[in-house]
C-alpha positions in Angstrom: 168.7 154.0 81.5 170.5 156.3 84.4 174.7 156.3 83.2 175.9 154.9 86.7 172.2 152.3 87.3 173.6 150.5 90.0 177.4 151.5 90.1 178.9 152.2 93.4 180.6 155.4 94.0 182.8 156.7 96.6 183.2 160.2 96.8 186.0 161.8 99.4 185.2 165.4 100.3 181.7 164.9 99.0 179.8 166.9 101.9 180.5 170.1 100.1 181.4 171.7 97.3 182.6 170.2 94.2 182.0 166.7 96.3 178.6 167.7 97.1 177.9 169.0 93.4 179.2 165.2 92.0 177.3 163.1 94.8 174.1 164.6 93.9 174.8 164.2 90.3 176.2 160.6 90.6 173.1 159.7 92.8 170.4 161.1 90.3 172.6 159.1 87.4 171.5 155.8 89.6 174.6 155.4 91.8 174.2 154.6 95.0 176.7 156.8 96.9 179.4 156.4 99.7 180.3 160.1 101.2 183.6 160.5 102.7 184.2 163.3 104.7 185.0 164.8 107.8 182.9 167.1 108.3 179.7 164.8 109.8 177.0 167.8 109.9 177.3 168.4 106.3 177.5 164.7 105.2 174.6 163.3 107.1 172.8 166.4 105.8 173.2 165.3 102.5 172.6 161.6 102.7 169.5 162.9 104.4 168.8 165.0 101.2 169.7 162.7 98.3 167.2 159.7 100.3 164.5 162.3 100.7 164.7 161.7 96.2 164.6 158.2 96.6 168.6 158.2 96.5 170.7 155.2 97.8 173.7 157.0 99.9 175.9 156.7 102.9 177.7 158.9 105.0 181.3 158.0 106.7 184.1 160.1 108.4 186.7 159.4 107.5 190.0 160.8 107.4 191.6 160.1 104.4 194.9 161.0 105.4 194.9 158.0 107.8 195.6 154.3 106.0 193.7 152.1 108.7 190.4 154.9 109.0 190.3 154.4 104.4 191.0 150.2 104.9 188.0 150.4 107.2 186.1 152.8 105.4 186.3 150.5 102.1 185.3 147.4 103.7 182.2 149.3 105.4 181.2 150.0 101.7 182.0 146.5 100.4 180.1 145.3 103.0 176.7 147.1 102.4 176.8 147.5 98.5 179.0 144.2 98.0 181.5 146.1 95.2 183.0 149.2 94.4 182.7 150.9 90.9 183.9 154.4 90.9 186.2 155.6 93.3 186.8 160.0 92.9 189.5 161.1 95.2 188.3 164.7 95.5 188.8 165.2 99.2 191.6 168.5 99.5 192.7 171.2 101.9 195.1 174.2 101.2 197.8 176.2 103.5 199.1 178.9 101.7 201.8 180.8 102.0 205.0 182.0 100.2 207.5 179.5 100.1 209.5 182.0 102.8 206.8 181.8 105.4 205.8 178.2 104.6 205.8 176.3 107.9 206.7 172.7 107.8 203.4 171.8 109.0 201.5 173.5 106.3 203.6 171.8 103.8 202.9 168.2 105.6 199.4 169.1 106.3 198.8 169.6 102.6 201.0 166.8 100.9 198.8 164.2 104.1 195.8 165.0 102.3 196.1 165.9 99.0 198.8 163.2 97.9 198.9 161.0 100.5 195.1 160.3 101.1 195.0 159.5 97.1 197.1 156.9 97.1 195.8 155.8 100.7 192.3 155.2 99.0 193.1 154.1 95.6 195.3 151.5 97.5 192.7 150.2 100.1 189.7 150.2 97.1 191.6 149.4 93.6 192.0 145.9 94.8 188.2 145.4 94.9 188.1 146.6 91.5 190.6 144.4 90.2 188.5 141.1 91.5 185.7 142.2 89.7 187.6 143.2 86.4 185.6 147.0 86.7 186.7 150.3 88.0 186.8 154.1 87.6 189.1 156.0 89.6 189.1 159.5 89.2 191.3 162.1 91.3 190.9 165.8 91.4 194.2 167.9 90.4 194.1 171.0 89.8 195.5 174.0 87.0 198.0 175.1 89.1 199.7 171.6 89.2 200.1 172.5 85.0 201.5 176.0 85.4 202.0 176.5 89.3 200.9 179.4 91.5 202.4 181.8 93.9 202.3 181.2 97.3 201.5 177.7 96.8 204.3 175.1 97.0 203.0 172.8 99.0 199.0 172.3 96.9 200.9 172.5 93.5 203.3 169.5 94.6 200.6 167.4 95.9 198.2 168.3 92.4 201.2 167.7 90.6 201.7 164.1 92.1 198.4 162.9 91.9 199.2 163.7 88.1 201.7 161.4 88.2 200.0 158.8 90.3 196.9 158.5 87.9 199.5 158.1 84.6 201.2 155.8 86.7 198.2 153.8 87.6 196.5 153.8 85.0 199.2 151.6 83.4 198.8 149.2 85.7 195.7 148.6 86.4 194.6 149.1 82.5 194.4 145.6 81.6 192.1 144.5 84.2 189.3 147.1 83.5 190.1 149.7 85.5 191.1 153.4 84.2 192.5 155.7 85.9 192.0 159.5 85.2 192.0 162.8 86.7 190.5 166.1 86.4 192.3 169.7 86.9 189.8 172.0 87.6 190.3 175.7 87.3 188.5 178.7 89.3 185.2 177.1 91.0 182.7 179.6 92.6 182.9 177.0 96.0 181.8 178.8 99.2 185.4 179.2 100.2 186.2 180.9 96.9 183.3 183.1 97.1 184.1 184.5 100.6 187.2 186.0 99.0 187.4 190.1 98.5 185.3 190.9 95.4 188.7 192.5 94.1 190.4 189.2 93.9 187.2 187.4 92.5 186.9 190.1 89.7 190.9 189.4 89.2 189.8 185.7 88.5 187.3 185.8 86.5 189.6 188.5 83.9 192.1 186.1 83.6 189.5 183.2 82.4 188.9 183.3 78.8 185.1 182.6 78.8 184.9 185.9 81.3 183.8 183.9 84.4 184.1 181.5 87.4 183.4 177.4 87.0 180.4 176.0 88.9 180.8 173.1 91.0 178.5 171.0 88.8 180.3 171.5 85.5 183.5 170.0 87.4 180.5 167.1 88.3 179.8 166.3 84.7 183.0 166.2 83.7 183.4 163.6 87.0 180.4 161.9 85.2 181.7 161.1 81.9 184.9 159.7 83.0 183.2 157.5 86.1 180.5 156.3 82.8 180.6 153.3 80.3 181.3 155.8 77.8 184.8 156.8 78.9 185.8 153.1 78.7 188.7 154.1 76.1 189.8 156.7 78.1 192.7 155.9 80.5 195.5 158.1 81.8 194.2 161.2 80.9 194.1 164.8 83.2 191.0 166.7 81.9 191.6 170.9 82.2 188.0 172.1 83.3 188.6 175.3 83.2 187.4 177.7 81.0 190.5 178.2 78.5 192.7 179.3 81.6 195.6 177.2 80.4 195.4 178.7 76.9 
C-alpha cells in the first residue's frame, strides 16, 4: 500500500521547485493533490503531467497572502475530494537586502507571504481537519530562521515565526489528531539557486558538511514522512534538512 492511498494534500508553491519535487512525490505515494500557486503556466503544466501517470491532482491560483482567495481555495478542495489530509505550507518569496537598504515594502512583501499566508491557510483548512479527527500540517522554515543570515531580516523573521506558529499549533490542535510540524531546509539546488554566480554556489556547498547542495526531492521525502501514518507520534517538531549546516 502507497503511504498517503487516498489522503488529500494541499501543496502551496507546488508548481516549482521544492513544491513541484513534493507534489510529484505525494501523488506517486497515492495522494490526490491540490496545487496552489500563482504562477498558472507551471501549475496546469504539472497537473497535466502527474494525470498523464494516472495521478489525481488539481491546479488553483491562489494567492496565499490573501485570507478570502485561501477560504475559497479550501472549500474548492473540500468540495471535489470531500476532506483535507495534509496541508504543507511551502509557498515563499524573498527580498533581500541589508537591513540599511531594506525598503518597507520588501519587509511587508516577505512577512505577507511567508508568515502571513501560513497562518492564512492553516486557519481556513485546520478546521476541516479538526471535524474529521485527522490532519498533517507541515510548513517550510528554513536554517536561517535557527542561526539568521545577512542581508536577510525580513525571510529570517517570517521562518522564524512559522517556527513558532507550528509549536504553537501543534499544542492545540494535538488532541484532535492533527500534528503540526515544520521542516528547515538548508541550501537546495532550486532553479533560482542555481542561476546564482558559480563563485557563490561553490561558497555554499564549502560550508555544508556533506560537501554539497540539497535536492529538492530529499526536502520531499522528508515532507513525506511527516504528512505519513508513521509520523503519528511526531508533533511540534522543526526537522533541519540540511546536510550538517547547523553543526
Amino acid at each position: 500500500m502507497k503511504r498517503l492511498e487516498d489522503k488529500v494534500a494541499i501543496i502551496t508553491g507546488g508548481a516549482d521547485g521544492i513544491g513541484k519535487a513534493t507534489a510529484e512525490l505525494f501523488a506517486a505515494e497515492g495522494a490526490k493533490v491540490a496545487i496552489w500557486d500563482l504562477n498558472t503556466k507551471k501549475g496546469e503544466a504539472l497537473v497535466k503531467q502527474l494525470k498523464a501517470h494516472g495521478y489525481e491532482a488539481t491546479f488553483i491560483r491562489v494567492n496565499t497572502s490573501d485570507m478570502t482567495a485561501v477560504e475559497k481555495a479550501a472549500d474548492i478542495v473540500m468540495e471535489e475530494y470531500g476532506r483535507i489530509d495534509i496541508l504543507l505550507n511551502n509557498a515563499g518569496i524573498t527580498r533581500d537586502a541589508s537591513m540599511k537598504k531594506m525598503t518597507t515594502d520588501q519587509w511587508q512583501q516577505v512577512i505577507d507571504v511567508n508568515l502571513s499566508g501560513v497562518f492564512y491557510c492553516t486557519k481556513a483548512v485546520y478546521p476541516f481537519m479538526l471535524e474529521q479527527g485527522y490532519g498533517r500540517i507541515i510548513s517550510t522554515s528554513s536554517v536561517v530562521a535557527l542561526y539568521g543570515n545577512f542581508g536577510q531580516t525580513n525571510y529570517v523573521a517570517a521562518k522564524a515565526g512559522v517556527i513558532g506558529m507550528t509549536k504553537t499549533w501543534a499544542r492545540e490542535f494535538g488532541r484532535k489528531g492533527v500534528t503540526v510540524n515544520a521542516i528547515a531546509p538548508g541550501f537546495i539546488s532550486t532553479e533560482m539557486v542555481a542561476a546564482m554566480p558559480e563563485q557563490v554556489l561553490a561558497g555554499m556547498r564549502d560550508k555544508v558538511p556533506v560537501g554539497r547542495l540539497g535536492e529538492p526531492k530529499e526536502i520531499a521525502y522528508a515532507f513525506l514522512f511527516l504528512a505519513s501514518d508513521e509520523a503519528a507520534y511526531v508533533n511540534g517538531t522543526v526537522l533541519s534538512v540540511d546536510g550538517g549546516i547547523t553543526i
